[in-house]
N, C-alpha and C positions, 0 to 999 in steps of 0.2 A: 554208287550214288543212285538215287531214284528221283526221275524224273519223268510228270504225267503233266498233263493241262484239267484244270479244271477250270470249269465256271463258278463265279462266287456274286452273291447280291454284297449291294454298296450299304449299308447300315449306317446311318447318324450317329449312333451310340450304339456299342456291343459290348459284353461282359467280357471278350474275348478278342485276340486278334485277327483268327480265325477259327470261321465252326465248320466242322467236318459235316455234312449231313447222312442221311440214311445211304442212300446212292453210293456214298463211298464206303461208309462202310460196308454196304455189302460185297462193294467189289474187293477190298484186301481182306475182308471177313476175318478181324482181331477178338481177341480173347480176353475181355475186360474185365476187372475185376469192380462190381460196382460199388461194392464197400469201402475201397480202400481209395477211387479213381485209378485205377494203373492200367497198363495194358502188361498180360499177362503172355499172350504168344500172338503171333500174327499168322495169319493163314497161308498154305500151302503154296499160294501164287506168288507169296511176298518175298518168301527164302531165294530161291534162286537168281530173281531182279534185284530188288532191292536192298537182301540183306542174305551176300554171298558169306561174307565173312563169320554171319552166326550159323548156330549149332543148327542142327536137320530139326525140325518142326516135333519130333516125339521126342527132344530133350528138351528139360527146364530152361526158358530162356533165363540168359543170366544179366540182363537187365530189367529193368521198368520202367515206362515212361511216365508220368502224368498225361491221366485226357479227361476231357469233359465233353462230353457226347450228348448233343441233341439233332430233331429232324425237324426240319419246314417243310412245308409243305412245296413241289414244286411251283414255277411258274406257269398260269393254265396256256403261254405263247408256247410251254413247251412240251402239252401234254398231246397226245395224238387225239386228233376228233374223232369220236366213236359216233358213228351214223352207222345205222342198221344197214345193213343190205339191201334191203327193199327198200330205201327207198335211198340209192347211187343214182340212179336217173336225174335227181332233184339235187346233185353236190353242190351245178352253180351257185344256186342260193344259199350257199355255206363258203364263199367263197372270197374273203374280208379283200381283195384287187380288185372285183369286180362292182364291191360295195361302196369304193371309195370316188368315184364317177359322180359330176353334179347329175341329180334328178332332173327328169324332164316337166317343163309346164304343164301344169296339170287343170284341170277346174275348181278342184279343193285348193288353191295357192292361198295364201297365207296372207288376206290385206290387213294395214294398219291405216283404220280410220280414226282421225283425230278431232277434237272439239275443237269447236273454231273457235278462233282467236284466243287461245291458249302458247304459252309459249314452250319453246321446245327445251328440250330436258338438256343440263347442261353438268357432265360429272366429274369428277375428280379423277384424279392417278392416284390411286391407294399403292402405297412403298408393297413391295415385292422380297422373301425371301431368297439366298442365293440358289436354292433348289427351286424355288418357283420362278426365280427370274427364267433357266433353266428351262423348266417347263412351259412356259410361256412363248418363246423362241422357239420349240419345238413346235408347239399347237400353231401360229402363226404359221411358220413355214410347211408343215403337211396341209393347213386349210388352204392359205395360198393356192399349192399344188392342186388338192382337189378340186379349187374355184369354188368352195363354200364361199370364202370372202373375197374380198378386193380390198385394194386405197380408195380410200375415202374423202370426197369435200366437201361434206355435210356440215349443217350448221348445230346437227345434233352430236351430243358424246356423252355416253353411260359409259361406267365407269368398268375395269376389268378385276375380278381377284379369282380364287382358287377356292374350293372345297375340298376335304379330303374325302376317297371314297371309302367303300369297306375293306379294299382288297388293299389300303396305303397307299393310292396313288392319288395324284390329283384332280379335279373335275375344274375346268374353267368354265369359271359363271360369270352372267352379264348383268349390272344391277342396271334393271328395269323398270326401278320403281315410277320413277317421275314419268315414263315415256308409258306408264299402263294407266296410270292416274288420272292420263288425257285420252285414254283411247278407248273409241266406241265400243262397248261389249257384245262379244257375239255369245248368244244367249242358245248353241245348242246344248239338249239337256245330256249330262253326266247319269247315268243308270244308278240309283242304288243297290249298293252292296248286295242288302240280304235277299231284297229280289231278283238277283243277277245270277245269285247263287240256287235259287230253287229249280230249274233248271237242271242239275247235274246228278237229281234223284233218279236213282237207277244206277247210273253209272258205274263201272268198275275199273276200267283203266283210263287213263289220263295221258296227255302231252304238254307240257309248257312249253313256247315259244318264247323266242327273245329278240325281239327283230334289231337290227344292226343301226347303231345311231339314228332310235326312230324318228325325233321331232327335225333331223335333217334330212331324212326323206320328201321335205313338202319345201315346195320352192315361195318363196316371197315374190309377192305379189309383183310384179314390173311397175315400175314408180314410186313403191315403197321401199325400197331396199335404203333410202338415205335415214331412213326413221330407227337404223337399229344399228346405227354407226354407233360405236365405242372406242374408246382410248386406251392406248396402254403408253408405258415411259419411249418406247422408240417410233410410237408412228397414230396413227389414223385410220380405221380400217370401217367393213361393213358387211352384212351377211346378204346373202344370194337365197340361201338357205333359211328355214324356219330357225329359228335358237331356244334353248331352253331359256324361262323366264319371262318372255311375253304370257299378259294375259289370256290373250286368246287361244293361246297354243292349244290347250288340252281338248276344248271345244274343236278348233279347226281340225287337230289329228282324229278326234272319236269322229267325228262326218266321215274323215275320209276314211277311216279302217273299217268302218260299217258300211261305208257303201263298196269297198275290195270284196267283203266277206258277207254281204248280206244274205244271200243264196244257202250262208252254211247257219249264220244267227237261230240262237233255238231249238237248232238241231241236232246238230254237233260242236258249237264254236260258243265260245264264252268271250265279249272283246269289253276290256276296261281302258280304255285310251291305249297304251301300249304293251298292255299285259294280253296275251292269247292264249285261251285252253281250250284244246281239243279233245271231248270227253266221249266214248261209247262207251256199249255192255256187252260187247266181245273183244276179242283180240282180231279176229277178222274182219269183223266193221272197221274197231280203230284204224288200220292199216286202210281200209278203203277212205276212210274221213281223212287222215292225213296227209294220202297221196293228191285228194281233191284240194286240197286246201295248200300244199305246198303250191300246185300247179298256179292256183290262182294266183299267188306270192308272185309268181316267175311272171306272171300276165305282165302285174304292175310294175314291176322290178323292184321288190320289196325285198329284201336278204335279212339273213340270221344268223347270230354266232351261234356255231354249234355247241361251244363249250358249255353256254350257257342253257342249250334247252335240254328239256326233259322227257326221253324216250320210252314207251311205255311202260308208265309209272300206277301202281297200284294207286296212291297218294301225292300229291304231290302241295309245295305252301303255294299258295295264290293268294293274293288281294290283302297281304297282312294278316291281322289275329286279330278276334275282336275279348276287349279288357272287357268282364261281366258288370262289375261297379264301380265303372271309369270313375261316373260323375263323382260319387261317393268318396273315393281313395283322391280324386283332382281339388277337392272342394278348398284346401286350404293352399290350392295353388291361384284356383279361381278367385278367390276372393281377395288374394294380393295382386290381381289385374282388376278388380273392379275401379270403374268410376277411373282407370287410365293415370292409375298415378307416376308423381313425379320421379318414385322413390318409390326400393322395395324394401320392405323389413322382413329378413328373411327368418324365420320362426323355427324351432322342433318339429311344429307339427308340419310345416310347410317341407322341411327335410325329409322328413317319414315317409310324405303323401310322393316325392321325389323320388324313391327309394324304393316304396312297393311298385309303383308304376314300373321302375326299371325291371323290378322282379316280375311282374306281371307280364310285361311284354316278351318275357321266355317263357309263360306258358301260354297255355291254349285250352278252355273246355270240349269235353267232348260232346261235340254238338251232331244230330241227324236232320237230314233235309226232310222238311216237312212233307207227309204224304198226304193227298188231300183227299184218299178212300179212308183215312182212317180220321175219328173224333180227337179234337183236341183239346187240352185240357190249360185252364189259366190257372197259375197261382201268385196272389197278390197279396201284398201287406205292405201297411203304412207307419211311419214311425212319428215323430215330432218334428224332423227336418226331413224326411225323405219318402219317396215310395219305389217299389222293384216288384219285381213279374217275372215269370217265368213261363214262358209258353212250352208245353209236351205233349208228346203220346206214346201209347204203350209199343212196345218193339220186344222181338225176342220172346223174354215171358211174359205174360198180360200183364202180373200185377206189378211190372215193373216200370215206371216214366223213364224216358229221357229226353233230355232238354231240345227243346228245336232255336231257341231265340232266348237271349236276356234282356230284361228292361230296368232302367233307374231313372229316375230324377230329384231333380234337388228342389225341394218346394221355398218360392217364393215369399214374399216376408205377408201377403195377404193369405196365402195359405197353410200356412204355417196356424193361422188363427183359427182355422177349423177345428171342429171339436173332430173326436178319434172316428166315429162314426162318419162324417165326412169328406175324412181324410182318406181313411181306407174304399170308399164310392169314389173318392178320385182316382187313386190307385186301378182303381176296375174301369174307369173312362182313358182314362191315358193309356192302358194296356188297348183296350180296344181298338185307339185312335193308330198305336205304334202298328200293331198287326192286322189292321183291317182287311187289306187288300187277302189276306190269309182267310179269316171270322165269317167275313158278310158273304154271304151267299154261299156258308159250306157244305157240303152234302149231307154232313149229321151237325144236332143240335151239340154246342162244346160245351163246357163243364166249367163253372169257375167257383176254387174251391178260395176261403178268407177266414179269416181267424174271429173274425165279426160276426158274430151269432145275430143280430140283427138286422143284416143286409138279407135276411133268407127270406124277409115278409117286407121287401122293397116293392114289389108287383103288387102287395097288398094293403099298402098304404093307400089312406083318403086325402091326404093333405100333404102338399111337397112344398117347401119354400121355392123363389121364383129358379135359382141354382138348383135346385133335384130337379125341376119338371124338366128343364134345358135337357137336362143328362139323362134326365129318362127316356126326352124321346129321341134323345141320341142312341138308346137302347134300343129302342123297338126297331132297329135297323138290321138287328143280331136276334139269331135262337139259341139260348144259351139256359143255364140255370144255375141258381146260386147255391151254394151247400156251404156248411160250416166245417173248418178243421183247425182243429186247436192250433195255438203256437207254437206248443212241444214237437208239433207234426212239419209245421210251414216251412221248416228251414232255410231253404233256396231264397225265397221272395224275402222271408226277414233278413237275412245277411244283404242282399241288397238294398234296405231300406234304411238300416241301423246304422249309416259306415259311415252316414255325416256329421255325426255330433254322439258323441255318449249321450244316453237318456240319463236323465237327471233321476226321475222318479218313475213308476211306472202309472200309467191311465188306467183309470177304469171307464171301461166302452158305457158308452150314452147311448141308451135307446131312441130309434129312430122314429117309431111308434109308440103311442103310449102305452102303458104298461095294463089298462084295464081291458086292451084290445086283445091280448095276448092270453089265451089258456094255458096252453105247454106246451112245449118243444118237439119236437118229432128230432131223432136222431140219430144216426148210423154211420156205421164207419165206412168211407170209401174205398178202405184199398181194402174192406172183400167185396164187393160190388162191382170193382172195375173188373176183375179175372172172370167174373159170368158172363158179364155186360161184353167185355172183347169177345165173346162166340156167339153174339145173340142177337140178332136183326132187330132193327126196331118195327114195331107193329105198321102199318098203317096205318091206323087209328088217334095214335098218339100225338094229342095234343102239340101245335107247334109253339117252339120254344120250351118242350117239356124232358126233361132225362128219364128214359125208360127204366126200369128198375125191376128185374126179371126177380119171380118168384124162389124166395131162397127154402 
């Protein structure tokens, strides 16, 4: 007879009664046949425990069994924490007993200010499955324990339910909405993305941290704690603790994680509310940045799951992935939320735009972090519902772009009425307006190349309607210059602009200037231009806002 223990997960619905995973098998180590499902011999260890009565291991077993063999992935409660060596000194703060401790009163605490005379939120008992009833009784009783919560005799109660997470388990959520609807906002500012990320140019290894139940690290305010009382079917409770789903939360935690790490900000630390990346350009910096930045962790008594961070990583995902023509591929999503209707009418095209988006969020362009010693280049085009941009510079081989930034948008039903020449002079403001903080003031005059052959004599126009002069002298804030490149060439910018509507027909471009002004064209092709131009200084001399153009 063979008898062992294993541990086994509780599955809802399984094709099986039980599944063997990898772990076992490797430990009886069976000889399967996968064509047929059988098991064919069992390994060396299994004969003499388990199967005395059959033949020695180098004869034909003279049975088969059926099996069906698959592996999951362990659970990460049972995988060992891998933390480097250097830095054991800092385990406390890996340390989930030590983590579970209410936080102390801080200055950053957590207040909920409300509009006066407003009335307080008052919510439901949403029905419970028997696995979340379950879980729910569980969360209760560990908050309890850690004095996150208490009983409650608050005249306020939002309501309790469950989300699932990624790993299959469940996230209790507090619905908030009524109790954020009256309460005063705190207006510190959220960092954008793509400027949050220029920053990390240079860099070659990486850390991701994962700080341990962050928005309960920050204590609620004293005299606020009755404002985020909630219900569930057995009682009345309230948090001590910040909770996910107030408004303020992501504001009050960015204060306080900026002001833990401000010391490292810029330098070495990347902080988005509760995402933290630790970036240098050795491995023996990294090591000094992390040991500094753990330390500080332990100051405040901030902890980490280890499972979750990321130990010098060449690469690592931060901040999501940005979709290149969101707006474009979203349009026939957006436009069944306009105007808040009652009713969806759910479409083909509305399916599709559902479906890429899904595909799209599994990939990623390869994008590089702007360098601001080198020129950059715009590429725009405009279609009949859209415009899109591409911001680049040369890297690797000169005559080669790659992308630093995507742009799109979706032109409004005034814009839309623009003839093609105006449309595309939009496309070249809006890029501007996206990437300024990049453009205006940058060491070399950039490059913006259009498929609009008559944007190249925009500086040389006598007569602008009251729209061009605006945008022109939104121009002269930038040193830039316009060149022509056909459409056969523009591909990047046009695939962003084309993805909101099929063109019907194609336009023919409307000159900007009249036609008696104009003798002939001057023109050349930029990608042999750009390969001199990356080795070649610009003069002194050269006119500003002018592309130098080395003698071929």
């Amino acid at each position: 007879m063979h008898v062992e223990e294993t541990t086994f997960l509780v599955l809802e619905e399984s094709m099986a009664d039980i599944i063997l995973g990898r772990p076992w098998l490797a430990q009886h180590n069976p000889i399967l046949s996968w064509s047929t499902g059988e098991v064919l011999k069992w390994g060396d260890t299994c004969f003499p425990g388990c199967f005395p009565h059959l033949p020695a291991p180098h004869s034909p077993t003279p049975i088969s069994l059926p099996v069906q063999a698959t592996s999951i992935e362990s659970p990460l409660i049972n995988q060992p924490l891998r933390i480097p060596t250097c830095y054991a000194p800092f385990s406390d703060i890996f340390c989930p007993k030590r983590a579970s401790k209410l936080p102390p009163h801080r200055p950053w605490d957590c207040a909920i200010d409300l509009l006066p005379g407003e009335p307080v939120p008052r919510g439901r008992i949403y029905p419970l499955s028997v696995p979340e009833e379950k879980a729910m009784e569980k969360y209760i009783k560990e908050a309890l324990a850690q004095g996150y919560i208490r009983p409650s005799t608050s005249p306020a109660a939002s309501s309790f339910f469950f989300v699932a997470k990624k790993d299959g388990g469940l996230r209790p959520c507090i619905d908030y909405r009524a109790l954020n609807q009256i309460t005063v906002k705190f207006r510190y500012p959220l960092r954008l993305v793509p400027a949050a990320l220029e920053h990390l140019r240079g860099a070659t290894i990486f850390m991701k941290l994962d700080l341990r139940s962050a928005y309960n690290l920050i204590r609620i305010c004293e005299g606020d704690e009755w404002k985020t009382a909630f219900i569930i079917p057995t009682g009345h409770y309230e948090y001590l603790v910040m909770p996910y789903g107030l408004a303020n939360a992501p504001s009050v935690f960015q204060d306080f994680i900026h002001e833990v790490l401000r010391e490292f900000l810029h330098r070495c630390v990347l902080v988005y509310i509760d995402n933290i990346l630790i970036y240098s350009q050795s491995l023996a910096e990294h090591r000094q940045h992390v040991a500094e930045v753990l330390g500080c962790l332990r100051e405040f008594q901030l902890f980490l799951k280890a499972e979750k961070c990321s130990f010098h990583q060449p690469s690592v995902q931060f901040l999501g992935r940005f979709i290149s023509n969101y707006s474009s591929i979203a349009d026939p999503l957006t436009n069944l939320l306009r105007n808040k209707p009652k009713s969806l009418l759910w479409s083909p095209a509305a399916e599709e735009a559902f479906n890429t988006l899904k595909r799209a969020f599994t990939t990623t362009p390869l994008l590089i972090h702007p360098d601001p010693d080198k020129p950059f280049i715009v590429e725009v085009d405009a279609s009949t519902t859209g415009v899109g941009a591409v911001l680049s510079q040369q890297q690797g081989n000169p005559s080669r772009l790659h992308p630093c930034a995507f742009f799109s948008h979706k032109l409004n039903p005034a814009e839309r009425n623009y003839d093609i020449g105006n449309r595309e002079l939009l496309a070249i403001k809006l890029a501007l307006e996206e990437w300024r903080h990049w453009l205006e003031g940058a060491r070399h005059p950039f490059l913006v190349l259009t498929n609009h052959k008559n944007l190249e004599y925009l500086r040389a126009a006598k007569w602008l309607n009251p729209r061009q002069a605006r945008w022109a002298l939104f121009f002269t804030r930038f040193e830039f210059s316009i060149s022509y490149r056909p459409g056969s060439k523009n591909t990047k910018a046009d695939a962003l602009s084309c993805m909101f509507a099929p063109e019907e027909s194609p336009e023919m471009p409307e000159p900007i200037l009249p036609a008696d002004l104009i003798i002939s064209p001057i023109t050349w092709s930029q990608e042999t231009l750009l390969p001199a131009n990356a080795s070649t200084n610009t003069p002194p001399g050269c006119p500003p806002g002018s592309q130098y153009i080395t003698q071929a």
